[in-house]
N, C-alpha and C positions, 0 to 999 in steps of 0.2 A: 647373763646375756643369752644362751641358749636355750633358759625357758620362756624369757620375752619373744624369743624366735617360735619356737614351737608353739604359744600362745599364739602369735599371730598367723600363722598357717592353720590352728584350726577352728580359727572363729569364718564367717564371714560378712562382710560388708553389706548391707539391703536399705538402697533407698525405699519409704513408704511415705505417699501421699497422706496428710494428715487432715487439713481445712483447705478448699476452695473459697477466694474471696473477692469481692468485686474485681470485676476490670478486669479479670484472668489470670490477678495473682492466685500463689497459693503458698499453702506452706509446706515443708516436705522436713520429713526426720529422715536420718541417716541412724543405722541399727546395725552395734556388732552382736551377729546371731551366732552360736553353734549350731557344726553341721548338720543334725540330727534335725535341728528345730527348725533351721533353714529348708530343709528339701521337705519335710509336713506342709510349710509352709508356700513350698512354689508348687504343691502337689494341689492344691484350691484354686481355685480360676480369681483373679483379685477383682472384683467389680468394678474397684475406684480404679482403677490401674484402667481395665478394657474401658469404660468407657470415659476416661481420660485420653486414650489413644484413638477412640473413632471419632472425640473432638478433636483433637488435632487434625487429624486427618480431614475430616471435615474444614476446618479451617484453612490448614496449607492449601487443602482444591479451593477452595472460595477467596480465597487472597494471592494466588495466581495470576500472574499477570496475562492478562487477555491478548490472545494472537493480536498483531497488527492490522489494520482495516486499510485496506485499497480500493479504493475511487477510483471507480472508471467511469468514461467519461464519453460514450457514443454522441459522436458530434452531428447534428442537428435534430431533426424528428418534426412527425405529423405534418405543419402545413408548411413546414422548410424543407425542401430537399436537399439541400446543400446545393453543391455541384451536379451536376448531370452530363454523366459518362459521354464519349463519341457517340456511342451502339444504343446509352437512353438508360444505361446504369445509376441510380440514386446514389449519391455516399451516403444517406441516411441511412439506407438499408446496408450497405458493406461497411459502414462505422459499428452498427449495432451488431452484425453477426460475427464481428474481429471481438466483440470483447465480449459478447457470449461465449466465446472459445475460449478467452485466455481467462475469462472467469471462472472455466470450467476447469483449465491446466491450472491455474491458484490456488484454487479450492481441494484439486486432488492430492496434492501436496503437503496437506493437512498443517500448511506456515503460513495460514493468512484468511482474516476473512474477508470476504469482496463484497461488494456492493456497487450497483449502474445508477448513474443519476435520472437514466430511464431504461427499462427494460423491453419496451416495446414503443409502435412508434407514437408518440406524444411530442408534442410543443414542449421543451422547458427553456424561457429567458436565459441568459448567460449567470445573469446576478442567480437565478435558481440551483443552479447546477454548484455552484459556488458555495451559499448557502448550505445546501443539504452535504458538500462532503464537510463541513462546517461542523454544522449542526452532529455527524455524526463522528466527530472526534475525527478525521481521516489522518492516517501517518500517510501518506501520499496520493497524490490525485493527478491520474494522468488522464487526458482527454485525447479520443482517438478521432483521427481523421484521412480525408480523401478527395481534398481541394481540385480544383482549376486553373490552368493559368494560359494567359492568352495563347505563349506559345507553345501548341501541341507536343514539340520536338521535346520538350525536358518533364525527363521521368525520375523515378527514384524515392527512396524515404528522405525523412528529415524530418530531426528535434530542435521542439524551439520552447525556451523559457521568456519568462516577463523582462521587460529591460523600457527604460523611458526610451530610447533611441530603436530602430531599428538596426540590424547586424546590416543590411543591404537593401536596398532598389524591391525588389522581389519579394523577398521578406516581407517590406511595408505596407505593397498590394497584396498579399494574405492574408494577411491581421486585420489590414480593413475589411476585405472581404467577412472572416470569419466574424470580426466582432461587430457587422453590421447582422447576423443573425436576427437581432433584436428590430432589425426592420418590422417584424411579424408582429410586434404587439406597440407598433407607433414608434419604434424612438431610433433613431443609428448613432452607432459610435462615433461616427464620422463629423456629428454635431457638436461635438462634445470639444472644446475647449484643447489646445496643448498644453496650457496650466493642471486644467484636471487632471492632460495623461501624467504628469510629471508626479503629482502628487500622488496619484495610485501605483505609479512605481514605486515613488519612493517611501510607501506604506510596507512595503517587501521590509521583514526584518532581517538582519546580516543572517545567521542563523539558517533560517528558513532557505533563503539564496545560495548558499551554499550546499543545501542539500537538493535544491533544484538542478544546480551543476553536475551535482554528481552523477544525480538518476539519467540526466541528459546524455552524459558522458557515457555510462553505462550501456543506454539503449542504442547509444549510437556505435558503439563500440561490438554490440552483438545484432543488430540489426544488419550491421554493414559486413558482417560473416555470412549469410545468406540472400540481402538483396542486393538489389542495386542501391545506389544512391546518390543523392544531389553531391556536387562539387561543394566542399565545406557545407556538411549536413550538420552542424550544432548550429543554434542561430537563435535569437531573438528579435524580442520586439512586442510593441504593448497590447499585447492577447488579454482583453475583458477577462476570460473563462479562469487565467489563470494569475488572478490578481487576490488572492488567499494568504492574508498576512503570518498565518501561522502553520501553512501546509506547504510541504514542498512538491512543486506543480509543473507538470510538463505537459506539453502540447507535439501528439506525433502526426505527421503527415507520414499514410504509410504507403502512398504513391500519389500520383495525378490522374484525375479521371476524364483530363484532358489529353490523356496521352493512350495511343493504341492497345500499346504493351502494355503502361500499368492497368487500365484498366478490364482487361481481357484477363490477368493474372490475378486481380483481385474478384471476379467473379468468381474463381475457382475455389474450392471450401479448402482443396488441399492448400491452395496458396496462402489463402487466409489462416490453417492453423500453422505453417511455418512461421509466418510472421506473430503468429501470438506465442509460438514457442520463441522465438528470440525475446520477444518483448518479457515472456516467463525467466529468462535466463538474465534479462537486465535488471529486472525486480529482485529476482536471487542474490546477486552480487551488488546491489545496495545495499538489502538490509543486512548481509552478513559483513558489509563495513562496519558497520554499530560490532565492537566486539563485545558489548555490554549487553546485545541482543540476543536469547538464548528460545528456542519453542520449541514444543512435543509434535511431533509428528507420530503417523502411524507406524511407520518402522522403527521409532525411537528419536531421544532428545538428535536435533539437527546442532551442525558444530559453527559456530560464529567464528 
């Protein structure tokens, strides 16, 4: 028993790669060496071995799962101006320069990459904007805004998801508002059937809907840490923009440009990166719900 002991203490153990063979199998021997012949043997740089391990390595980076993509969503452009401020303020232009900023706080964050359904100001149809977060695989697509509403006196943010019903009165004059955008290239939503809104609602898959809630939840929950806001600011109602069966989609109003204050507050850049710091802060605490979501940041793996 003693020399099978000492035997084994002075061999030792050496996997070696042997044959590479399709598909990335390979074959590998396992080798009991003496000490002597072992350490000749780790004193040679092993070819098959290094460049064994810069395939790998190559491989882990290239089979990496790619950051998450966020859809933003600057609400109107070109020959829509949306709303128009008291004082003659465009929301096109305070929609576009909110999510320049928060594309900027996203992007420095090194947890996401971003993308605008327009980056400057251009026309894009509703079904467009839709499409292209589509088209580009989006884990979520929020569309920013800075509506109208007849009466001056109500200011504040407020998140709205897709629903066949509107949440309220108010709500349901928004949605028209917003989803007659499409006025610009001939058609309003307004033409459109309550059969058809029914069925693009009910195109939302459960799934999807529920991650729509949450993001709602979320922005309305850190938005309403530094603004103002509407009375029961979570809200829906059948928003064209955000009718994406397979992307979880929110719709922010991030004041009224019918109102003194919001508007005066959202010309301000600082005010504008406040509100896209909250908005950065509600993106945060979505995706680190996924505890299955894990990403490299520049300071190091970020913790889900």
């Amino acid at each position: 028993m003693l020399k099978a002991v000492m035997l084994s203490a002075s061999v030792v153990t050496r996997r070696l790669l042997l044959q590479r063979l399709a598909a990335g199998t390979s074959v590998v021997g396992t080798f009991l060496l003496p000490p002597a012949l072992h350490d000749a043997a780790a004193a040679r740089p092993d070819p098959h071995h290094t460049a064994h391990k810069k395939s790998t390595t190559h491989r882990s980076a290239a089979t990496r799962a790619p950051l998450p993509l966020v859809m933003l969503d600057p609400g109107h452009g070109g020959k829509d101006p949306g709303a128009i401020g008291v004082s003659g303020t465009f929301e096109k232009n305070i929609s576009l320069a909110t999510a320049l900023e928060l594309k900027r706080q996203l992007e420095a964050s090194g947890r996401y990459r971003v993308e605008l359904t327009r980056a400057r100001d251009v026309f894009i149809p509703l079904d467009g904007r839709v499409d292209r977060a589509q088209h580009k695989g989006a884990a979520l697509f929020v569309s920013m805004h800075a509506d109208a509403l007849t009466d001056h006196s109500v200011r504040g943010a407020s998140v709205y998801t897709l629903a066949q019903t509107a949440s309220d009165a108010q709500t349901a004059a928004l949605a028209r508002r917003e989803n007659s955008a499409d006025r610009y290239i001939g058609r309003s939503w307004q033409d459109t059937s309550p059969e058809v809104s029914r069925i693009l609602a009910s195109l939302v898959r459960q799934e999807t809907r529920i991650g729509s809630v949450r993001i709602a939840r979320d922005l309305v929950g850190s938005l309403d840490q530094d603004l103002p806001m509407l009375p029961n600011p979570d809200r829906h109602a059948a928003f064209v923009v955000l009718k994406a069966t397979d992307i979880p989609s929110v719709l922010v109003e991030m004041g009224f440009m019918s109102n003194p204050h919001d508007e005066a507050a959202l010309r301000q850049a600082a005010h504008r990166r406040l509100v896209a710091q909250a908005m950065h802060r509600a993106v945060d605490a979505y995706f680190a719900g996924f505890g299955h979501l894990t990403w490299d940041s520049p300071t190091g793996p970020a913790r889900s």
